[in-house]
N, C-alpha and C positions, 0 to 999 in steps of 0.2 A: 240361223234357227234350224233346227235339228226338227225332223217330222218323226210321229211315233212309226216305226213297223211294226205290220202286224202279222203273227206266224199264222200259218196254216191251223185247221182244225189239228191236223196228225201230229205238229209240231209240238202245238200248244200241250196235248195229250201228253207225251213224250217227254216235254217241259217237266209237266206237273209230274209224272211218273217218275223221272230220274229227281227231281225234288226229295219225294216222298220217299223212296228208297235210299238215298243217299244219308236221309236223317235219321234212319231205322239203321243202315249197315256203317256207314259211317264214309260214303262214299264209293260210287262205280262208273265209270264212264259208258257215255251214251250209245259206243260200240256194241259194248256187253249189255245193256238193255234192250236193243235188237237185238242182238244174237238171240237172246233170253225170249222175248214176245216171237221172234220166228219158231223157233223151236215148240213154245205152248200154243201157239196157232197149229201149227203140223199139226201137233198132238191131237188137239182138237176135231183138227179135219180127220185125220184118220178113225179117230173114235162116231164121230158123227156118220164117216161112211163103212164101219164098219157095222153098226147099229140099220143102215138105211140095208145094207145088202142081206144083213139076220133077217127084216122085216119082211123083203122081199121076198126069200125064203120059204119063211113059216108062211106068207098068201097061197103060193105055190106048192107047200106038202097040201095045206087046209083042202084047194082045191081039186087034187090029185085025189081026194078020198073017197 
């Protein structure tokens, strides 16, 4: 008797992503959908602290005046 495994939250995620991808391009392996989520994660961080250090900024002229 074979017991079911069950993946991780990230897996299962990952799972369902390379799924959903794979039937829109016509297939990509799971390497290249990491690559893919690391690189639009960076991106994101970068944008987000690039956004937090502008914020930070304009506090700093506002209060200089």
């Amino acid at each position: 008797m074979r017991l079911v495994q069950k993946n991780s939250e990230p897996d299962r995620l990952l799972e369902t992503l390379s799924n959903s991808v794979a039937v829109v391009s016509g297939g990509l392996n799971r390497s290249t959908l990491v690559k893919a989520g690391l690189v639009a994660g960076g991106l994101a961080a970068l944008t987000a602290g690039s956004a937090a250090v502008s914020s930070i900024r304009r506090r700093m002229e506002a209060n200089d005046s």
